[in-house]
N, C-alpha and C positions, 0 to 999 in steps of 0.2 A: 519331583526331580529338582524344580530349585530349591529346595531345603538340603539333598544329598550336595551340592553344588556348595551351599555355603557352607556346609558343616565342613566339606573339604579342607573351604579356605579357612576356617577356624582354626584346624588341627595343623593346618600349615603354621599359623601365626603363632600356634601355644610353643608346635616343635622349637622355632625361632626362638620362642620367647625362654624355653628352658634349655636350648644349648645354651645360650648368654649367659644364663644364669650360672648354668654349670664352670661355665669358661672362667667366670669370672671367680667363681670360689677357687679353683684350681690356681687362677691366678695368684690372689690373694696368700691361701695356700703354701705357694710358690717362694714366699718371700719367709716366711718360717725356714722351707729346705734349704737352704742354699745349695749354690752349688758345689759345695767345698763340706758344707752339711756342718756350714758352724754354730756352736749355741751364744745365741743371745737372751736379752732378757728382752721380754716383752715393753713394747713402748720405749726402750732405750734412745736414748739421742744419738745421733750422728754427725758429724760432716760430712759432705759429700766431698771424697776427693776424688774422683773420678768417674764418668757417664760414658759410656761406649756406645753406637748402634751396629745390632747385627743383624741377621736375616735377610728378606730378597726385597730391597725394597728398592728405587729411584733415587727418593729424596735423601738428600746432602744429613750428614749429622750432625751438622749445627741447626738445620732446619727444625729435625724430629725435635731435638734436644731442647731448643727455642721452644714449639711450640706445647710441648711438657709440660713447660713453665717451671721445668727441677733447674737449680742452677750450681756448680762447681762454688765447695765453700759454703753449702746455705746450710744451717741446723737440723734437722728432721728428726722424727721417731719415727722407726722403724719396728713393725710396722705402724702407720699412722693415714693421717686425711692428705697430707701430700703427695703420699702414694697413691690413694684412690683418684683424688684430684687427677692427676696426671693421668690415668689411665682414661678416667672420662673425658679428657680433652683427646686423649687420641683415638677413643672410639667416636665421638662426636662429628671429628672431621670426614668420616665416612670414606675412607681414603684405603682401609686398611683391611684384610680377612683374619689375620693373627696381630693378638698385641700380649707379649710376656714383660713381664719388671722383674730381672733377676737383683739379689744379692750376691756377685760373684765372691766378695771376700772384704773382710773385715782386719785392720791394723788398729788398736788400741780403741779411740772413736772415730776413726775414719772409715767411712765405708765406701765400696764399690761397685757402681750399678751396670748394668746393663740392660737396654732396653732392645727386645728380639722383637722383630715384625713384618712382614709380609703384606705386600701391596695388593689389595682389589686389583681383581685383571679390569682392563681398558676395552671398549668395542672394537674392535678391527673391522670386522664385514660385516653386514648384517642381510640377513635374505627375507622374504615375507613371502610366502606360497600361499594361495586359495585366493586372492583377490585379486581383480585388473591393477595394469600398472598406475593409471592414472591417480588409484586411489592411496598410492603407498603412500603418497610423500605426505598427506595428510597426518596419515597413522603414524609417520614418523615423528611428526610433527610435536600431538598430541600426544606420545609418549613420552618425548623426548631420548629418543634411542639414536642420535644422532654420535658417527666417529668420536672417539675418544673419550664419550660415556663410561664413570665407573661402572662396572655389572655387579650388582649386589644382588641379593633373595628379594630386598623388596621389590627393586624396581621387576623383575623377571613376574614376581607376583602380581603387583600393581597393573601390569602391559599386559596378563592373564585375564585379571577381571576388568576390567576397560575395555576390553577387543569381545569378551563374552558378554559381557551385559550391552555392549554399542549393538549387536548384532539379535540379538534377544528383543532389542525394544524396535528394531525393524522385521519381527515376527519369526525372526530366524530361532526358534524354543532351543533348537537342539544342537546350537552353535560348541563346538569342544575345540579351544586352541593350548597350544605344546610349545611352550619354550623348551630347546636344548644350546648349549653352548660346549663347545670344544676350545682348546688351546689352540695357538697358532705358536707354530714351530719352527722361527726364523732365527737369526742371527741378532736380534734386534732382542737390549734385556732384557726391556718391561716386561709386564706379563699380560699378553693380550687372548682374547677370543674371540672367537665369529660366533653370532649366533643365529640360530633359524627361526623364524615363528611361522607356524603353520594353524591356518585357520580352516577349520572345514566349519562352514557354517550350515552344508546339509540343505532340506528344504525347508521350506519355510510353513511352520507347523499352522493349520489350520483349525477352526473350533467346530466339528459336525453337529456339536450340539449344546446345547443350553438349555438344561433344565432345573427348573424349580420345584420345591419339596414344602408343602404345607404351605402354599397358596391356597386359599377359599374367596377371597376379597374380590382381587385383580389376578388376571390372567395372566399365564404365560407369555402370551402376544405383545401382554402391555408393559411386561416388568423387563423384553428384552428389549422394546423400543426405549425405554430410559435408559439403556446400556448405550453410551452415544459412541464410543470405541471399538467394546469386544461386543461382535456379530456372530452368529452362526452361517454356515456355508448355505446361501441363497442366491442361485444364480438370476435372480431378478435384480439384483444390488448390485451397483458400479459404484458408488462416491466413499464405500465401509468395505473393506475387505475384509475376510474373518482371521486375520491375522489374531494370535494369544500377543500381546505383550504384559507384562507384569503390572508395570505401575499403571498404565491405560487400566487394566484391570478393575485394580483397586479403587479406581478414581469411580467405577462405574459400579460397582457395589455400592460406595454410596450414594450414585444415583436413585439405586432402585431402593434406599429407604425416601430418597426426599423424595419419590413418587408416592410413595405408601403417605406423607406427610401430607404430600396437597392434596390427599383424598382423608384426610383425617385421620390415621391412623399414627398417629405422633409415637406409639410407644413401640413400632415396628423394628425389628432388630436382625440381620444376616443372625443365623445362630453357627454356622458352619459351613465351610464350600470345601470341593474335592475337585482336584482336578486330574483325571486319568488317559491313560494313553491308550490309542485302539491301534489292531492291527493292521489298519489302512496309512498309517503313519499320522493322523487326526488326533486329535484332544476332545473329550468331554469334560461340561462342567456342570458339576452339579451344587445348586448355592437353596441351603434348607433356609426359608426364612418363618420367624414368629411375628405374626400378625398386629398381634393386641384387639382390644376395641374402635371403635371408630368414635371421636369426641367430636364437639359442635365448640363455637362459639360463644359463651354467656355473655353478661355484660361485658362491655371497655367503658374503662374510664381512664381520662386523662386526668393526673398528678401534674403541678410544677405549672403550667401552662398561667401565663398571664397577655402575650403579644395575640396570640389567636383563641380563638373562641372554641367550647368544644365540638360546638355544631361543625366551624371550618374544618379543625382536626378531623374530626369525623367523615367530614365528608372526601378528606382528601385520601385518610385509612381507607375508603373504599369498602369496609368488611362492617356486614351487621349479624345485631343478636340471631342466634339459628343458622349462623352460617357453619358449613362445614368446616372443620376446623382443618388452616393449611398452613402452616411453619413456616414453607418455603415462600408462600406471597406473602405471609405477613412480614416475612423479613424486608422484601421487598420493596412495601408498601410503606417503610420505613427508613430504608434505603437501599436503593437499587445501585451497586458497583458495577455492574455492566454498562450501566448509561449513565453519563454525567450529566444529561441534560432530564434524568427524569423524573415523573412527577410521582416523589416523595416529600413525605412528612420533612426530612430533614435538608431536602434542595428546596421545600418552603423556606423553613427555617432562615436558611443562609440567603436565599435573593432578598429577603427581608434584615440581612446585614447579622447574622445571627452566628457567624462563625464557631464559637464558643461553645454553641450549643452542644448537647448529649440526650437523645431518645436511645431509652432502653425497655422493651415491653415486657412485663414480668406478670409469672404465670399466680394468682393469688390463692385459685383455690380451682380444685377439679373434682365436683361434688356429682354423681352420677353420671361419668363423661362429657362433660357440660363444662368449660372452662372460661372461667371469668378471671381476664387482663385487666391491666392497670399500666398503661402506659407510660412513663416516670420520666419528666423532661426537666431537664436543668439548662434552662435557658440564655443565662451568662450573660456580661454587656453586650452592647452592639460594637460591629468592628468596623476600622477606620482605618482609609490605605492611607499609610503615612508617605512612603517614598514607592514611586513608582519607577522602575528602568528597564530597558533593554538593555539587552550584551547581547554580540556576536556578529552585528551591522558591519561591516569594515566597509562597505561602497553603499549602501543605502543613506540619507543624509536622515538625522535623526526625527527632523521634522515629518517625513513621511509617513514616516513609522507611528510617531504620538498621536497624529491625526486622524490613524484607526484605531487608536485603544479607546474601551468604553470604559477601563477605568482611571479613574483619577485623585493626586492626592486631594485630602480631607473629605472624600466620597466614602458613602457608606460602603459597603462592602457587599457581593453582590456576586451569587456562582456564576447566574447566566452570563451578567456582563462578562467575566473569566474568559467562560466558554466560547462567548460571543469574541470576545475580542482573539482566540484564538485562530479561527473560522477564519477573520475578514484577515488578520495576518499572513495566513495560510492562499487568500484566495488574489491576494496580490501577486503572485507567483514570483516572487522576488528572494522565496527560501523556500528551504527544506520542510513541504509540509510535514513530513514524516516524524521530527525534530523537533517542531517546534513544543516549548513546555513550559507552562507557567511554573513560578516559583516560588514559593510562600518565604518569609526572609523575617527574620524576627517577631514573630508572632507573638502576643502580650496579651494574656487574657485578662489579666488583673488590669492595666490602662485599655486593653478595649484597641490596639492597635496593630497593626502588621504591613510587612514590604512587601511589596511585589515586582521580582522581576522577570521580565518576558526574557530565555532565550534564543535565539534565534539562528540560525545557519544559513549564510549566504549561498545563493546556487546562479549558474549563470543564467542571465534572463536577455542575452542576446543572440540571433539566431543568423542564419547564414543559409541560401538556398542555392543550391548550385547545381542542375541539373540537364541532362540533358536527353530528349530521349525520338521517336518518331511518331508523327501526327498529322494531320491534316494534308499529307499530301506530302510530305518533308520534315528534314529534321527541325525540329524545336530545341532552340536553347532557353533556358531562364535562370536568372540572377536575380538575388532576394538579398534584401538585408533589413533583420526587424533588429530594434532596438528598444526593448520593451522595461529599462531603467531611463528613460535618457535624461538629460538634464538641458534642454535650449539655452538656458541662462550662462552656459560657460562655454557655449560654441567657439567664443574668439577666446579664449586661454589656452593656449599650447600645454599647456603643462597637465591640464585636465584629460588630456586625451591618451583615456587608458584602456582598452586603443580610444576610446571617444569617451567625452561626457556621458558621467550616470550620476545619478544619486538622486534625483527627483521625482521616480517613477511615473516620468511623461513616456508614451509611447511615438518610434515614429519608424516611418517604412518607406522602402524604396523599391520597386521590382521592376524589372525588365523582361521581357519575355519576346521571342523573336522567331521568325522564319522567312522560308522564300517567302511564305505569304502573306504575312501579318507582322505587325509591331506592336506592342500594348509597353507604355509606360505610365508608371503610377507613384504616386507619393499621398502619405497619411500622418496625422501628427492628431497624438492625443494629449490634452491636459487634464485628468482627474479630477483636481482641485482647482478650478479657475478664481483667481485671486487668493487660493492659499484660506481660505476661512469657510469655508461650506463645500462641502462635495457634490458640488458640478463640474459635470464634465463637459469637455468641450472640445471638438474634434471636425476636421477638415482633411476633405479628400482633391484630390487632381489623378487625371487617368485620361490619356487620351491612345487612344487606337488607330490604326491605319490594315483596312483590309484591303490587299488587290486580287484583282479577278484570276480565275485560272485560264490559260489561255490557250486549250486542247492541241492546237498544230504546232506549237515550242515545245507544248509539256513545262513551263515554268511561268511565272507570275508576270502579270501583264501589269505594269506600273503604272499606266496611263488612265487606267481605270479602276477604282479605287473607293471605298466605303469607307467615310474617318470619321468619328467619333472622339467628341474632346468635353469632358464634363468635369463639373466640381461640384459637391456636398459640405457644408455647413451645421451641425449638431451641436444640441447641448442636451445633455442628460441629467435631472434630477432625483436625488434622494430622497424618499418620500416619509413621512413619518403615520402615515395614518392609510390603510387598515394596520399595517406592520410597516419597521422599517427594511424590509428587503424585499418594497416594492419601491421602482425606478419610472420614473416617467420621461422618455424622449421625445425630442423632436429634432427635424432635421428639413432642410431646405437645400432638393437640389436640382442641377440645371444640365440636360445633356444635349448637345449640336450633333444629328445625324448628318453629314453633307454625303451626298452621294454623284462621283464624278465618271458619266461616262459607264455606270454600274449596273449592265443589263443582266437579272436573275429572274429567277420563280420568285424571289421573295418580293419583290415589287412591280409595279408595271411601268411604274417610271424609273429613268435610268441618271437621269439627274437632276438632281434636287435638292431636297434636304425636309428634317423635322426636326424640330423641339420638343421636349420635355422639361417640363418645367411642374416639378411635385411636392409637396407638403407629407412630412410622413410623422407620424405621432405612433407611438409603443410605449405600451405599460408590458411591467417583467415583473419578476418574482425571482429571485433564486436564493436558498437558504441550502444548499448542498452541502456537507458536511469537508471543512478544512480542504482536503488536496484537490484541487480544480480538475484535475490530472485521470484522478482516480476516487471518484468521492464513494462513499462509503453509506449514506442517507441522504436527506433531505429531497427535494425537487426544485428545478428551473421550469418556468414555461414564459414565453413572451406572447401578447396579441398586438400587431401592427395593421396600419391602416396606411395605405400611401395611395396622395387622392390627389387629383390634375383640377384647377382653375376649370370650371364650366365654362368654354369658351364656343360653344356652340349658343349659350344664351346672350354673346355678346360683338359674336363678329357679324350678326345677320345675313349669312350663308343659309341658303333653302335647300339644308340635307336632303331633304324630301326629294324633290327634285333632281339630285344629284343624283341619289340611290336609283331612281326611276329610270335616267336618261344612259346610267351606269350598266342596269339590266337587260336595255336596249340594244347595246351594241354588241360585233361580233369581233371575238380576240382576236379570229382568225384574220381581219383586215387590216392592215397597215396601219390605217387612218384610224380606225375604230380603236387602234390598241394603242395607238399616240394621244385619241382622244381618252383613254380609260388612263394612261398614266395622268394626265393632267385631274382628272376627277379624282384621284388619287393623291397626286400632291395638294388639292384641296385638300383634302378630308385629314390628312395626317400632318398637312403644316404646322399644327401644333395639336401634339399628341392628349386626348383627352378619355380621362379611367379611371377608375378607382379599384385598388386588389385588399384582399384581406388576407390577414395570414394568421395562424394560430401553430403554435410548438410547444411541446410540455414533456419533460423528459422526471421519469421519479424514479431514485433510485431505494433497493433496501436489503437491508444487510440479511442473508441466509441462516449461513454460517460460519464465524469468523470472518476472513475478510473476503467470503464469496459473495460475491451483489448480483442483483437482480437488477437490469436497465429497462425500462419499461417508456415505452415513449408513442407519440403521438402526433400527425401534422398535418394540417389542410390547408387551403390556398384556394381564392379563386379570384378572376378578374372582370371585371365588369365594363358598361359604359350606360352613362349619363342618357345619349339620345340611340335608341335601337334604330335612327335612319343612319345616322354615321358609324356606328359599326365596333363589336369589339377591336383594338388597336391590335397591328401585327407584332409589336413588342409587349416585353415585361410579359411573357406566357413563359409556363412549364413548363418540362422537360425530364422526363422521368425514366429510369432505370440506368444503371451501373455503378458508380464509384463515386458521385454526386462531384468531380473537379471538373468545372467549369473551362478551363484552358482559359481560349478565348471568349466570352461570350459579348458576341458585338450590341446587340440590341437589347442588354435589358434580361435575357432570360435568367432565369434560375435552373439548376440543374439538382433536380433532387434525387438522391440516392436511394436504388433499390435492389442490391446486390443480386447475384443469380442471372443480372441479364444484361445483355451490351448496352455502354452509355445511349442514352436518351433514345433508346429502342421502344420505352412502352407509350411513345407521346405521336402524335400525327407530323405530317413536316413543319408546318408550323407552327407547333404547340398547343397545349392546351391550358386552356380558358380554366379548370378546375381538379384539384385532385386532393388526392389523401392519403394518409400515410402509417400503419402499423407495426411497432416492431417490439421486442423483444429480445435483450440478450442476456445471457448469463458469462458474468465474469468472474477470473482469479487472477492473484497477481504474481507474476514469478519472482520478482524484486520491484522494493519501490525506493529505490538507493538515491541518494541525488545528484549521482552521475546518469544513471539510465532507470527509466522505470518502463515494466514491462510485464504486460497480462494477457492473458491468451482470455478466448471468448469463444460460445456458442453462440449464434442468433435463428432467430423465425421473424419472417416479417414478409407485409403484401401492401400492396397499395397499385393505384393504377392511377390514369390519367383520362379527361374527357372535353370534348371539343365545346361544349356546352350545358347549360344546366338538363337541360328539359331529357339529356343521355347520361345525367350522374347518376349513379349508384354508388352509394358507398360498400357495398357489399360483394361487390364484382371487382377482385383484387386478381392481383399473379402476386403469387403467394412465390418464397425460397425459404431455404435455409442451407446454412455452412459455418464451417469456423472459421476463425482467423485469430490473428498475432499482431499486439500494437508496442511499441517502441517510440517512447519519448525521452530525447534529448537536449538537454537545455541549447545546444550548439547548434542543432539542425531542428527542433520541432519536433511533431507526430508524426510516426512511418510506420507502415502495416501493409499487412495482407492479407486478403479474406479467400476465401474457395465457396460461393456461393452456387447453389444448386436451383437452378427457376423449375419449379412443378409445373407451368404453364407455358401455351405460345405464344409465339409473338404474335403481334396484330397480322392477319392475311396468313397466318402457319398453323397444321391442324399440330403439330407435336412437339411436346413440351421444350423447354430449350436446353436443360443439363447442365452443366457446370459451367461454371465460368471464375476467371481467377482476377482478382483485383486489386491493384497499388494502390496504398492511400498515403497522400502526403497533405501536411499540414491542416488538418483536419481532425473534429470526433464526429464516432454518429451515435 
């Protein structure tokens, strides 16, 4: 069918091509008759005294006559190239459906021309039937059928097969569309028409089958799975539909010889394919293929080689004598275009400054299937960044920028560093990861040198929270404003405030969050580079909170009684060079005042008081995630932290022992007894003393195309120093729903475990240890650097436990659901998940079912 298709459009383009033909001898022709039928002599000279236009045309006669380029007075022969000349300037303009060059008459040597012609009709309407409206304006678009369009054969042909093949390669086989055009019959001179295009694009043709003809080697089975496109109709398959597209097609015939190749069978050849139509409205294909032999491996040997040895080569080729011989890995194995970071012969090459370089394997001899290579490397000078630059920064200050490049002038030359320095460009979120592209710039194999410039696309990296919604008893407001370019150093220059200071990639925060019942205010400021020469970082928090009680016989918040919390945190973060450098080592020192005024709950038995925390927290990280922070594509993050409280039971000489004993003693239910347990209680927690561990490891990997795998990982637990005083009522877990913390007054963590309501799988106050399982599968809709935006599958379980000696790791509440994530540089990360809990909640025999959850500023 698509061979009758193009023959069509062949026969169309000859018809075209021999009326012209025709047109134009007649024209030619034309100029022998005159219209008076006078004889001249061939080639005779003229003057032109006079040029007339006749016909239906718009344009003025000084215009046509102008652009002729014949002028009143000018010599000619007749016939001759002036004439021709002219004619092809006014079929060139494409303006026109008839063009005649009369001889109307002749005086001595003067002649008299006339030039007859008839104007292309103009679009008037235009209609498009068989598709939603939505999609017209595209198609307009892409055609360019827009009012006032000349209508000519091609374009009517061109907008035939455009709209047939658009619709062909979204499966639609049997797509047939029909230009017509009519004249419009007004009062108006030109010559206009409407035209219709009508598209039946029909259903969309399916493949019931796929068979292969002189297979003996490999299977059926195996030769349609290399077909990574065109499938046959298998209702177990969602991610392949059996749509026929043409050039999909083709792409996957030659898949199924480079399968035949990685199995040794190098001399494999489609010999023919059919593809026919069944009465179900279905396609079969039928693809005979010739086998050959199966060859092996002989010797390799490396030619040219002087920087590496042939053992290294060797080893890095990965293929020995008697291996099966495979085309496709050896290509591979020599350079892999798929991955820029992979380990081939020739990204050896080049991290070893080898730019220049050319590996080519060549086959020397194939003596009883048995093929002995010769590797052939012309290794070339070493190469040297001469000038190094960015373009495209407009608010980033340059300095930022160089300070992550790993390459440098008068440095050797070097992929990874390339690739490397694209990454950490990319993971500043200060541009368009998407964009961002190195740039080779005068390359010089004969000096051994070359430019590099990075680049770059600015994207905004300040963000704005403004929301509001209902919680805890009442509406919650909150106010956020991050500033994740900022620059402190220009705070008092008015002129830099665009709206604020950026260009130093300091980070810094402000949030407010409020209700009847609570206040939390906070501020953070990050420096990267502390002193601008080595990447430390350096970073301070402030955050103090105000909860008041609820106060049942008002129904609103009792302000006389009151939990506040006011702390600050101290950090430095360093970059590590050894095992890799994309390990990080922090530490952080900090300090939080629980005062409790008048605050009688379950969570304490004293009502007023207070605690400290005062903690040391040390983390080691890793993240080598590929370029967009956003959306990475490879690599893995995981951190292990440890945040651990002064041993202050080995130094205030308090007799826990006895506390605990005299604590077991009493009875809550007494007045006294329970005045006396508060006070045992603000002992023991006057200054809060534990140690928690925590582990996260998130790896991602690429599918297919830019379909990724999340794969992640998390455990926690908290401890204490002396088992008389007591694991601490702060800094515990908190497990299931949407992992936002709101307010969390004391310390907790809130980890997310979608499918069930916030911090529903944890006891009331928390748990002492848990762990975390998940999985998600993502794609992305757009990763524009206005909005980027991926939808997602996940599975994932984990649970929570009050202690060790009841942990199981294996005793999870398991879900699963989809969801939709949305990041924009102006507001951050927003999504929504539909998680489904397979299990119940703590104290419920049946499972919990769906549940739906907002994620703001956040991933998981």
């Amino acid at each position: 069918m698509e061979k009758q298709v193009n023959n069509s459009a062949n026969n169309t383009l000859l018809k075209t091509i021999s009326n012209t033909f025709i047109s134009a001898f007649f024209l030619l022709f034309s100029l022998v008759l005159t219209a008076q039928e006078s004889p001249f002599n061939s080639g005779q000279k003229f003057t032109i005294a006079e040029i007339i236009v006749t016909g239906d045309t718009n344009f003025s006669e000084a215009t046509i006559v102008t652009y002729s380029g014949l002028r009143k007075g000018e010599v000619i022969a007749i016939p001759g190239e002036r004439i021709s000349e002219a004619l092809k300037k006014l079929w060139g303009s494409n303006l026109f459906s008839n063009i005649d060059i009369y001889l109307t008459k002749t005086e001595g040597d003067q002649a008299y021309l006339e030039i007859s012609l008839q104007d292309l009709p103009e679009l008037n309407e235009l209609e498009i039937k068989g598709v939603k409206k939505g999609k017209k304006d595209a198609l307009i678009k892409d055609n360019k059928l827009n009012k006032g369009v000349k209508v000519t054969e091609n374009l009517i042909t061109t907008t035939k097969n455009y709209l047939t093949n658009k619709y062909r390669k979204e499966g639609f086989y049997n797509t047939k569309v029909t230009v017509t055009t009519s004249p419009v019959m007004d009062s108006i001179e030109k010559s206009r028409v409407n035209m219709v295009v009508n598209i039946e694009k029909n259903d969309k043709v399916k493949i019931k089958e796929i068979e292969f003809v002189g297979n003996e080697k490999l299977s059926d089975k195996k030769l349609r799975k290399a077909m990574k496109h065109t499938k046959q109709k298998n209702l177990l398959r969602f991610l392949k539909r059996s749509k026929y597209v043409q050039a999909n097609y083709k792409e996957d015939l030659v898949s199924v010889i480079d399968k035949y190749k990685e199995n040794g069978y190098r001399d494999a050849r489609v010999t023919s394919d059919s593809i026919s139509n069944n009465n179900d409205g279905t396609l079969s294909i039928a693809i005979r293929v010739e086998e050959g032999e199966k060859y092996t491996f002989g010797k390799i040997a490396f030619v040219g080689n002087t920087i590496f040895t042939d053992q290294q080569l060797s080893a890095m080729l990965g293929i020995r004598q008697g291996d099966t011989y495979n085309g496709v890995e050896l290509k591979k194995r020599i350079a892999d275009d798929s991955r820029p970071d992979a380990q081939d012969i020739t990204n050896l090459y080049q991290d070893a400054g080898y730019l220049f370089s050319t590996i080519n394997p060549v086959e020397v001899s194939a003596d009883g299937n048995v093929i002995d290579m010769e590797i052939r490397i012309s290794e070339g000078k070493p190469a040297y960044f001469n000038n190094v630059t960015v373009v495209g920064n407009d608010k980033t200050n340059d300095r930022v920028i160089y300070r992550e490049l790993r390459t440098r002038p008068g440095q050797l030359y070097s992929k990874t560093a390339v690739v490397r320095t694209v990454r950490e460009l990319g993971q500043l979120g200060f541009f368009d990861a998407q964009q961002l592209s190195p740039n080779f710039k005068n390359a010089n194999p004969n000096e051994g040198t070359l430019d590099m410039e990075y680049s770059v696309v600015e994207k905004g990296s300040s963000q704005i929270e403004l929301q509001g919604g209902y919680g805890g008893g009442g509406f919650i407001g909150t106010l956020g404003l991050s500033f994740n370019n900022f620059a402190i150093k220009d705070i008092f220059k008015g002129e830099a405030y665009k709206p604020v200071p950026t260009g130093d990639g300091q980070s810094l925060a402000l949030r407010l969050q409020a209700s009847r019942f609570y206040q939390t205010y906070s501020f953070s400021f990050t420096e990267p580079w502390m002193g601008g020469q080595r990447p430390i970082q350096f970073s301070t928090s402030l955050s103090h909170t105000m909860q008041f009680l609820y106060n049942p016989r008002t129904r609103d918040a009792d302000k006389s009684k009151s939990f506040n919390i006011t702390g600050i945190t101290v950090g430095l973060a360093k970059r590590l060079t050894q095992p890799d450098d994309y390990f990080t080592l922090s530490q952080a020192v900090s300090f939080q005042h629980y005062d409790l005024q008048n605050y009688n709950t379950g969570l304490f038995t004293f009502g007023n008081g207070y605690s400290n925390n005062l903690a040391y927290t040390v983390g080691l990280s890793r993240n080598n995630t590929h370029t967009d922070p956003i959306y990475p594509t490879g690599g893995s993050s995981f951190s292990v932290t440890a945040k651990v409280s002064p041993p202050f039971s080995l130094l205030n000489n308090v007799d826990y022992t006895a506390l605990k004993d005299e604590r077991a003693a009493l009875n809550p239910s007494d007045p006294d007894d329970y005045a006396r347990m508060g006070e045992i209680d603000q002992e023991r927690y006057k200054w809060l003393e534990f140690y928690k561990i925590k582990f996260k490891g998130d790896w991602y990997t690429k599918v297919y195309d830019k379909l990724v795998i999340k794969s992640g990982l998390e455990l926690g637990f908290l401890g204490a120093y002396n088992n008389d005083r007591g694991v601490i009522p702060f800094e515990r877990f908190f497990v299931g729903g949407d992992g936002l913390g709101n307010y969390s007054l004391d310390g907790r963590e809130s980890i997310a475990l979608r499918g069930y309501p916030n911090q529903s799988l944890s006891s009331q106050d928390g748990g002492t240890i848990y762990n975390k399982f998940s999985l998600e599968l993502r794609y992305p809709i757009t990763l524009g650097a206005q909005a980027k935006i991926f939808a997602l599958g996940f599975i994932e379980g984990g649970n929570s436990f009050d202690n060790f000696k009841d942990y199981n790791p294996f005793n999870l509440k398991r879900s699963a659901g989809v969801g939709l994530r949305i990041f924009m540089p102006a507001f951050g990360l927003l999504g929504i998940d539909f998680g489904h809990g397979f299990d119940p909640l703590p104290g419920l025999s049946e499972k919990n079912g769906w549940e739906t959850h907002f994620i703001i500023g956040q991933q998981f």
